[in-house]
N, C-alpha and C positions, 0 to 999 in steps of 0.2 A: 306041620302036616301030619295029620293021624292023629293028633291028641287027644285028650279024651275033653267034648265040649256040649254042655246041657244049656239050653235053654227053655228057662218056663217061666209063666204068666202066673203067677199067681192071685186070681180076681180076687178073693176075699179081703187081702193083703195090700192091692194097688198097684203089685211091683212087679215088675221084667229081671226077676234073677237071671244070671247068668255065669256059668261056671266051666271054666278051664283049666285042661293040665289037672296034673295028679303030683300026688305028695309034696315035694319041695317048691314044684313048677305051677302050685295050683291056685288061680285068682279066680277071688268072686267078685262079680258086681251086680249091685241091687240098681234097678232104675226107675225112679217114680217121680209122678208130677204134684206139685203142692197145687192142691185143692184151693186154698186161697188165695193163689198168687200164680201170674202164666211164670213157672219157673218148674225145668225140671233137674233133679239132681241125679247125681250118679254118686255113688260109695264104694269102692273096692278096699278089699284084703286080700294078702299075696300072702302065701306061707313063710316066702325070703323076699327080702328086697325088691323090689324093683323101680326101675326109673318110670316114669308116666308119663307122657305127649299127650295133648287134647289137641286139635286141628279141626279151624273151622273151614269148612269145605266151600265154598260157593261157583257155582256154577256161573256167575255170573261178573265175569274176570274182567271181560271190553265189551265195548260195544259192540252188539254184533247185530245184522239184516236177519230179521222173520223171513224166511225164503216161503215164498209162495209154493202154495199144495200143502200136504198134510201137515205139516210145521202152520202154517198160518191157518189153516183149518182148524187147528185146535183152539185159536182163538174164535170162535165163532161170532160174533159179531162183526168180527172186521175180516171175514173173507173175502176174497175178490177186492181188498181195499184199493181203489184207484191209484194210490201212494206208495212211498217205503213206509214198511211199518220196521221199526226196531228196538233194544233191549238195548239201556245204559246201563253200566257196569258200577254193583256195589262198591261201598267206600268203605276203606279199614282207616279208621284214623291214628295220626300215629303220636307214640310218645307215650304209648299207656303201660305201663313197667309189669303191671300182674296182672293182667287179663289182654280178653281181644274181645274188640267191640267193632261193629261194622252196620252199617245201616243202606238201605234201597232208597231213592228219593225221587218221584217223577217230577223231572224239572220241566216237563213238554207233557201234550197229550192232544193228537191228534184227533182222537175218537168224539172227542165231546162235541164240537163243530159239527161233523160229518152227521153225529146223532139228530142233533136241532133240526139238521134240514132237512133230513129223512124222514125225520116226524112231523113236519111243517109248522115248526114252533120258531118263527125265525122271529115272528112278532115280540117272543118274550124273552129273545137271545141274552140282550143285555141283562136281565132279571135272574138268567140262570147261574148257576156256581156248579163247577166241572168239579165232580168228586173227585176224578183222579190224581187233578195238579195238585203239585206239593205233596200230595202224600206220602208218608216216611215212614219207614219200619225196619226194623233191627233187631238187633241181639246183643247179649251181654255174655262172653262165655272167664270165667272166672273157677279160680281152686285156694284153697287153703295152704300159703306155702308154697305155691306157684308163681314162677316167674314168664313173663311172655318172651317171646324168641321169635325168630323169623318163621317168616311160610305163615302167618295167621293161625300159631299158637303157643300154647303154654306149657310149660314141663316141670317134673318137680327140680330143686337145684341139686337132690341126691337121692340114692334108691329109697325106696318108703315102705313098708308093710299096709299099709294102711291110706287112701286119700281119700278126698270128699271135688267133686265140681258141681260147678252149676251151672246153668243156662236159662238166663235171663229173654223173655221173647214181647216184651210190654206194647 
């Protein structure tokens, strides 16, 4: 608390510098996305040592009920759904020693039905394909020398001057 901490955007450049701490205490980290690949990286340097945790955060732990009103409002098309609507919870697979990988995957989808008859296309039901089902997406979060650990991340195995991460979003 009270350190000294700059954050700046540098447009010409690409990058989200960011700088903490003073003299011995003092870490930079660059943040930029590669241009030809959905991947963005982070780079820090520490004047001394230090250890590094990367934590992939998700929001979406269990399963849990869209509660009606402004939570299911935000979904606008399926307001006032006749049904439960609800949010199945990402998957971390496990067994992966230097990174953390976890992906979303709609195994169900409610909306696509309720769409057909609303629109009175029930004639061409069979013919349609619901974009939603199956659909998968993830992440790959990854470092140089990083080993994974519990809680969905990775640390270096001893203090560093220097690391590199990435984060893979394909």
């Amino acid at each position: 608390a009270g350190a000294h901490f700059r954050q700046e955007l540098k447009l010409r450049d690409g990058i989200c510098e960011i700088t903490a701490g003073t003299d011995a205490q003092k870490v930079m980290l660059k943040v930029f996305v590669d241009s030809a690949l959905p991947v963005v990286n982070v780079t820090g340097k520490s004047a001394e040592p230090i250890a590094v945790k990367a934590t992939v955060e998700s929001w979406r732990s269990e399963r849990r009920v869209i509660a009606r009103g402004d939570e299911q409002g935000s979904a606008w098309t399926m307001r006032e759904a006749p049904y439960e609507l609800s949010e199945s919870a990402d998957i971390f697979p496990m067994g992966i020693h230097d990174a953390v990988a976890w992906y979303h995957r709609n195994e169900d989808s409610i909306a696509f039905a309720s769409t057909i008859q609303v629109q009175s296309l029930q004639s061409i039901a069979d013919k349609a394909r619901d974009p939603l089902l199956h659909r998968t997406f993830g992440g790959w979060l990854t470092g140089t020398g990083f080993k994974a650990v519990e809680g969905h991340a990775i640390t270096t195995p001893s203090p560093v001057k220097s690391f590199t991460l990435r984060i893979a979003a394909p």
